[in-house]
N, C-alpha and C positions, 0 to 999 in steps of 0.2 A: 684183737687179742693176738698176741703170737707166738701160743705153739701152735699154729696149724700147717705144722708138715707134719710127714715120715720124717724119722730119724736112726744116724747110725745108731745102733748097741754098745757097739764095740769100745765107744768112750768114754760110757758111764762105768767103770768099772773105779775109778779114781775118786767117787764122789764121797769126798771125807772120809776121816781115818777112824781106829777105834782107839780109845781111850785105856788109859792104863789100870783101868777096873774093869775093862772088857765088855764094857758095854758101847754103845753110841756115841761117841765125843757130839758137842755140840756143834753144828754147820753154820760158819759165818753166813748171813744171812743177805746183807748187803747185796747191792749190784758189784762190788769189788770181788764180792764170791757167787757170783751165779755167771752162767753162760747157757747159749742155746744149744739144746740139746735135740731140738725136736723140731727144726728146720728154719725159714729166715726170721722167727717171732719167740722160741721156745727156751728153757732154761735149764742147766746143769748146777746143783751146787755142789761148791766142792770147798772142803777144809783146807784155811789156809792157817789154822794155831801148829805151825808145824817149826815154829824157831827154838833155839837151843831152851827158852824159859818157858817153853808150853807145858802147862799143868802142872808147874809148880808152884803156884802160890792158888790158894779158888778165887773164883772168877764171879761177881753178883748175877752174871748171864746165865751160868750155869742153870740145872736143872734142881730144884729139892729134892728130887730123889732120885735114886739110878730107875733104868725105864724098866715096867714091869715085863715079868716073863712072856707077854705078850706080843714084846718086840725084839727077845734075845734072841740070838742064832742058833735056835735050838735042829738038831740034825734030824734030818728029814724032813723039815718044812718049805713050804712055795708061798708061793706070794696067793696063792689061792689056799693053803691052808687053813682051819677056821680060824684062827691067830692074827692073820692077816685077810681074811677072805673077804668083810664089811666095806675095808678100808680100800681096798684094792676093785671089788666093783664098783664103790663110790666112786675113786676117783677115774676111772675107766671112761664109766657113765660121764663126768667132768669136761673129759676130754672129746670124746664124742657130741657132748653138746655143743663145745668150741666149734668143733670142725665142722658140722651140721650148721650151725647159724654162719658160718665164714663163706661153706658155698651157696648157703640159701641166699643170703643178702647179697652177692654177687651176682645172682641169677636175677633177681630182684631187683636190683638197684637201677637197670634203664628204668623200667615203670614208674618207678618212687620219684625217679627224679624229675622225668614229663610230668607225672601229675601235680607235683609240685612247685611248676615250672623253673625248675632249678637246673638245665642241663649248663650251662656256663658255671653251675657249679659241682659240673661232677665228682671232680679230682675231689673240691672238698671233704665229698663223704664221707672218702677214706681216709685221709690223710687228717682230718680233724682225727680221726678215730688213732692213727699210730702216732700223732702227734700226743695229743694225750697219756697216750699208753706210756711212751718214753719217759713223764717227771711221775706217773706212778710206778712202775718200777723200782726207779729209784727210792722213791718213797715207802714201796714194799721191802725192800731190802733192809733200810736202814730201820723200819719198824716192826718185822722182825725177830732181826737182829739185838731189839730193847727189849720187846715186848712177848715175842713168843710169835708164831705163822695164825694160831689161831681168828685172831682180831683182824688183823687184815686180808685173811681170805673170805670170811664172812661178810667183810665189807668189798671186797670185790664182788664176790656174788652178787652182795644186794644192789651196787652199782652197775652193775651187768647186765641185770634185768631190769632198774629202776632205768637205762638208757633205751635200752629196747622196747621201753613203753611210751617214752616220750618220744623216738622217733617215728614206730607204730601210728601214734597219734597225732601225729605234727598236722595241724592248716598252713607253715611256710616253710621253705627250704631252709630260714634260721633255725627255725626249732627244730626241724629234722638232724639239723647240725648238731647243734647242743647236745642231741639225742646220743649222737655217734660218740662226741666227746665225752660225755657222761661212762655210755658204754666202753669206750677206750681206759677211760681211769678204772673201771671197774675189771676189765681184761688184764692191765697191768700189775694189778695188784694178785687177783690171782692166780696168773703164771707164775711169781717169784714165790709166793707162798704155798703153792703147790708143791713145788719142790721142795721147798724147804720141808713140808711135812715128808716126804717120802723121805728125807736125808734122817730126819729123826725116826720114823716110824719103820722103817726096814734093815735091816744089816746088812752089812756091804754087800754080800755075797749075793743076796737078791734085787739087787737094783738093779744091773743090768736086765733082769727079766719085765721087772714092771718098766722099764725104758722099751720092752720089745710090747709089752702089751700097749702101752702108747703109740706108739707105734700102727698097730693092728684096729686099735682104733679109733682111727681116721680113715679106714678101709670101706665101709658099710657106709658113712655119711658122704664119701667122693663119689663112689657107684648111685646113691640114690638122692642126697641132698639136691643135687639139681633138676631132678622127677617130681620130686613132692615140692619144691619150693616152687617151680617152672608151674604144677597143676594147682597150685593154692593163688598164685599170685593170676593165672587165666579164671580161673571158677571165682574164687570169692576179694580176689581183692588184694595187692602188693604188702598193704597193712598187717592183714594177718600174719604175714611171714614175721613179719617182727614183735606183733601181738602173743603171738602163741607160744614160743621160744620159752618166755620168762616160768610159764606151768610147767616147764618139763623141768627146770631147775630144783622143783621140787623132790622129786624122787632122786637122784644122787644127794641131797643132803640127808634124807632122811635115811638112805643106807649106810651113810661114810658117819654121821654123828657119834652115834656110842664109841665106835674105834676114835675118832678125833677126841673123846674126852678122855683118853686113858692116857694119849701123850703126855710127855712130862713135861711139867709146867717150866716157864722161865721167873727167874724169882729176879721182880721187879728191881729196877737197882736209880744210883742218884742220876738226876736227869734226863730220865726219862720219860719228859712230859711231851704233849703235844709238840706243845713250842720248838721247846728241842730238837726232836726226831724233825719236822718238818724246817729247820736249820741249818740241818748235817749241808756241808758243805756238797757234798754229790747230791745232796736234793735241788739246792739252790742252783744249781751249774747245770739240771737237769732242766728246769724250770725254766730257766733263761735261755735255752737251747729251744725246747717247745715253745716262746711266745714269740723270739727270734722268727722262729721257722714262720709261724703262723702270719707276723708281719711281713715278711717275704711274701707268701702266696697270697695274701691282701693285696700289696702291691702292683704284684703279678698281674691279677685281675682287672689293674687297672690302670688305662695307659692313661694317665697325663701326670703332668708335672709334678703335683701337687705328692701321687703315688711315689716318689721317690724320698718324702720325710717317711714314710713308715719302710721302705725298702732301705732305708741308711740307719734304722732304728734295729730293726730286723737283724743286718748283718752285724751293726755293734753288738748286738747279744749272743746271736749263734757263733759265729767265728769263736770267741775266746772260751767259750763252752765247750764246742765239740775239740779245742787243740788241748783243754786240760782232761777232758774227758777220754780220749782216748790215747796209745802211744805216741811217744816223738818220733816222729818219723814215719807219723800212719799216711800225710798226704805229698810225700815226697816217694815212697813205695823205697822206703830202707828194707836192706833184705831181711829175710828171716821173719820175725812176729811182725810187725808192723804191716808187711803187705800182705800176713794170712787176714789182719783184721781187714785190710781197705778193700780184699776181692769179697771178703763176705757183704759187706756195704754196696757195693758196686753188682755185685749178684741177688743179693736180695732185692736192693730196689727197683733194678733192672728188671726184674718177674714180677715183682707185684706192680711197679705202674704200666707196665706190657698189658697183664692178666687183666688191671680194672678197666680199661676197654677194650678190652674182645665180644663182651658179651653185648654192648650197648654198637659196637662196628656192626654187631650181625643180625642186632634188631633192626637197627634204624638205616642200613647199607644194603642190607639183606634179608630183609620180611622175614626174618625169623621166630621162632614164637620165641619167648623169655625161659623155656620149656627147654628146648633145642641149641638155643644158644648157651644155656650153664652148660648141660652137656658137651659144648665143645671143649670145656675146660676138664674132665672127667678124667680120659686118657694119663693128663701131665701130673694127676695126682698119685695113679699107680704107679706108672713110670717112675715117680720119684723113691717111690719107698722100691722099686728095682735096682735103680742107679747106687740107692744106700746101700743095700746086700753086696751088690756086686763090687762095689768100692773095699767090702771089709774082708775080701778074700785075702788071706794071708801070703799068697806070692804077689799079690799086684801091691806090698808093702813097700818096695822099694821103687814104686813107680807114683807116689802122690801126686806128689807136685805137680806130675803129668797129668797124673788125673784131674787131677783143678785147673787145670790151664783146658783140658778137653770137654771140661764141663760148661766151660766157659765161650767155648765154641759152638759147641751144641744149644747153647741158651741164644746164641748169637743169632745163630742160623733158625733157628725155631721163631724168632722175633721177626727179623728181617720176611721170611717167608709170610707168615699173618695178612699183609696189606694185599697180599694177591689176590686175595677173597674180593678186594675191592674192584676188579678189573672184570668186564663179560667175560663168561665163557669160561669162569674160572670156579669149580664148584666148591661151596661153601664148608664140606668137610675137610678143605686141606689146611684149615685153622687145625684142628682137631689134631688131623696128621702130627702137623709141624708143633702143638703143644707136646703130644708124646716125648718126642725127641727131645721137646727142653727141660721136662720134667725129668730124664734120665740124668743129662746133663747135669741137673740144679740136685740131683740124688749124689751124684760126683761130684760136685764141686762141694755142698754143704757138708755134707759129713767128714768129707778129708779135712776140710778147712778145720773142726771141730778137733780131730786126731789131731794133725800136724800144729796144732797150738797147743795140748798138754804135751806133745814131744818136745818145743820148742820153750815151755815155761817152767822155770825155776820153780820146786815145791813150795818157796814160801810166796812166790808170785803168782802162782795158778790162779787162785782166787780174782784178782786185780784184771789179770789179759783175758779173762772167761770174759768177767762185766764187758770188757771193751768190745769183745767178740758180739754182744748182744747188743750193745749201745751202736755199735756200724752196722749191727741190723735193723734198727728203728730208723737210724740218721738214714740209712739207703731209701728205707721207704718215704717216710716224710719227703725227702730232698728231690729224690725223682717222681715220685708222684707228685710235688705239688709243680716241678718244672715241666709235667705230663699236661695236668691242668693249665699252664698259660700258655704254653703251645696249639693245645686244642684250641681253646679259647681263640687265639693268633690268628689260627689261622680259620678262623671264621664256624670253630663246630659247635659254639653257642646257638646258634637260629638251627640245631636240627633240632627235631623233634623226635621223641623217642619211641613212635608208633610204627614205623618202618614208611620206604619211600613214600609210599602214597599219603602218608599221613603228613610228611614234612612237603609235600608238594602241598595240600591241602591246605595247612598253615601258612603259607607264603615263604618258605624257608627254604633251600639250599642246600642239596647231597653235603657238597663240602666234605667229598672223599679224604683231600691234602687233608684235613684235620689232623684225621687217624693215620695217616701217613708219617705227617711230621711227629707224631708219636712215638711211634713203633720203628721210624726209622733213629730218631734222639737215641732212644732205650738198646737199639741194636749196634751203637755205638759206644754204649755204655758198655756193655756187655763183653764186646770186642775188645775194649781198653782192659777188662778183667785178665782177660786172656793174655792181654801185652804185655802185662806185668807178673805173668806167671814165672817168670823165669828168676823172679827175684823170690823167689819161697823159702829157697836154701840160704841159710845164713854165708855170710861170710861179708867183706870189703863192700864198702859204697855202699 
């Protein structure tokens, strides 16, 4: 799923206009009108009916009725109001769940993967999971957009959990897969529908707050999601972590429902069938972009000849997807929008395939428990929602750009330091250290990137450069996590085992430090190149 960061405030305040009956205008629902809001996986929507003919003629999208006084901007209410008060610890709870299952399965996932004997596929795990998420997205958006958020947030839930139980349950590293993929379509659908209920169910004026209580929580699951996932996964078993997930799902529906039934309905319009909505041209381009990818990291996996028809199958789909999907000029780093989109891509993926082996470096490098090693990850998760505050100070405005090129260093440097752990003599909390650091960094870098593209987009274009802004958040992940996984693989970190040294001596298999080296050293390069191309943020020539 990808809202799982902190996120700036300060930029939800754009999220759709109001309507010339003073109520809610309707929020394009699309990936053309969402963007992340809430770190390198999360969503903003934002009204783009903002051309000279908006709202003059009605629209079949529209609502049948204007929204009841339960969502008007009446004076003196909060987002914790009783008016809003259902709807807003629902989805609180929502987000907490996300964030709670993202560091638990992190913490978890060496285990999962040894007893599965899946470690050659560990990049897998994850990258099936944001590979997926990327053509439901889009799929979210464009349904919607037809249909209303109702329908497919509900189906994301239930694919959410309906994935966390076939992984939970898996006898092979396929079906464990499947699991994740399952869980990824289900992630994707309700991040974009999530928002989209807040764009309709709150008034402008209090979005930026429920963007801070988002925010907030993700605080409570970063300090303890890797305590309880780390003692679940040593006492009773790696499965449970992903067993147990799906029961807690139950209580934010059961809070956020009555409020979710009062929204105002979307009134069905012509073709708006299945067929349809799963045609939309940005579905299809999404789609082909996720099977692209996934035949790429098949290939990857496998060296001989033969792997180069699905590696030449792969790139025909991905390349002409991601060049219509995002701006011209996003992988030549044109100035201005173009390279705010390609540092977010290059910064998100660069953290998440960093992140997905540290915790399996410190089990199986460094006798760690599965306990200890989530917790090294803890640090980068506060630091983040630091980096974001400290980014939205009003004097350091005319220093972005700076700021993102700093953040970009900072994640550099945070990466590149990691492999130390793997040398004697070098103690294992300087993972921990050097994540801080880059969570600050990625607290700088994301949120400005977020600002400096509503500064930089056209009112009737916001909508369109948001999606692109989230779509090089998914593309970063998939593309360097699955390049994380064939390098591991390369260089020989298939034969570890994920029980720690003794365990892979035991096995017949091989430290095979370089693995995680050629990692975290790839990733720190990535990172770096973010950095290079900071200077190109300010529009102008070339």
């Amino acid at each position: 799923m990808t809202a799982d960061r902190p996120h700036d405030t300060g930029t939800t305040s754009e999220m759709g206009t109001t309507g010339s009956a003073g109520t809610t205008s309707d929020l394009a629902t699309d990936p053309d009108t969402a963007t992340d809001a809430a770190g390198p996986h999360a969503v903003t929507v934002t009204d783009t009916d903002t051309g000279p003919h908006a709202a003059t003629e009605p629209d079949p999208l529209t609502p049948l009725a204007a929204p009841s006084s339960r969502h008007r901007d009446a004076s003196g209410s909060g987002v914790l109001s009783r008016a809003h008060r259902g709807l807003t610890l629902g989805i609180i709870s929502v987000v907490s769940l996300v964030a709670f299952e993202a560091i638990a399965v992190n913490t978890a996932m060496p285990v999962a993967a040894r007893a599965l004997h899946g470690i050659g596929l560990y990049a897998f795990a994850f990258s099936s999971c944001f590979t997926a998420s990327l053509f439901a997205m889009a799929l979210a958006g464009e349904w919607s957009d037809r249909r209303g958020p109702l329908a497919p947030l509900f189906a994301g839930i239930a694919a959410f959990g309906a994935g966390l139980l076939v992984a939970g349950g898996a006898q092979s590293m396929g079906m464990f897969l499947a699991g994740r993929g399952v869980q990824g379509i289900g992630g994707g659908l309700v991040v974009v529908s999530l928002y989209v209920v807040v764009g309709r169910a709150y008034p402008e004026r209090l979005r930026p707050s429920i963007m801070a209580a988002f925010s907030a929580a993700w605080v409570l699951p970063v300090i303890v999601g890797p305590l309880v996932a780390g003692t679940v996964t040593e006492q009773l078993g790696w499965r449970w972590v992903f067993l147990s997930i799906p029961v807690l799902i139950l209580l934010p529906l059961a809070v956020m429902l009555p409020a979710l039934r009062t929204l105002p309905r979307t009134r069905p319009g012509p073709g708006n069938g299945v067929r349809q909505i799963l045609g939309n041209r940005r579905c299809l381009l999404a789609l082909a972009v996720a099977v692209g990818a996934c035949l790429l990291q098949y290939a990857g996996q496998h060296r001989v000849w033969l792997a180069l028809l699905p590696a030449a199958a792969g790139l025909a789909l991905l390349v002409p997807g991601i060049v219509r999907l995002l701006p011209r000029g996003t992988f030549r780093a044109a100035r201005g929008l173009p390279t705010v989109v390609l540092m977010r891509g290059l910064a998100a993926g660069s953290l998440v395939a960093a992140e997905s082996f540290v915790p399996l470096m410190l089990v199986t490098q460094r006798g760690l428990s599965a306990t200890l090693a989530g917790l090294s990850l803890t640090g980068g998760g506060l630091t983040w929602a630091l980096g974001s505050y400290a980014q939205s100070r009003p004097r350091l405005e005319p220093y972005r750009e700076r700021l993102m090129g700093l953040g970009m260093v900072l994640l550099a440097a945070a990466i590149v330091t990691v492999p130390l752990a793997l040398l004697d003599g070098v103690p294992s909390w300087i993972v921990a250290a050097a994540w801080t650091v880059g969570g600050f960094g990625m607290g700088l870098n994301i949120s400005s990137g977020g600002v400096l593209l509503l500064k930089l987009s056209r009112p009737e274009e916001a909508g369109s450069n948001s999606a692109s802004l989230q779509m090089s958040d998914a593309l970063g992940n998939v593309t360097f996590v699955g390049l994380s996984g064939v390098l591991f693989v390369a260089f020989g970190g298939g034969s570890i085992a994920a029980d720690g040294p003794a365990a892979t001596a035991a096995a017949g298999g091989a430290s095979h430090p370089a693995a995680f080296a050629a990692v975290f050293a790839a990733m720190a390069v990535v990172a770096l190149a973010g950095a290079g191309v900071a200077g190109r943020l300010r529009p102008g020539q070339g």
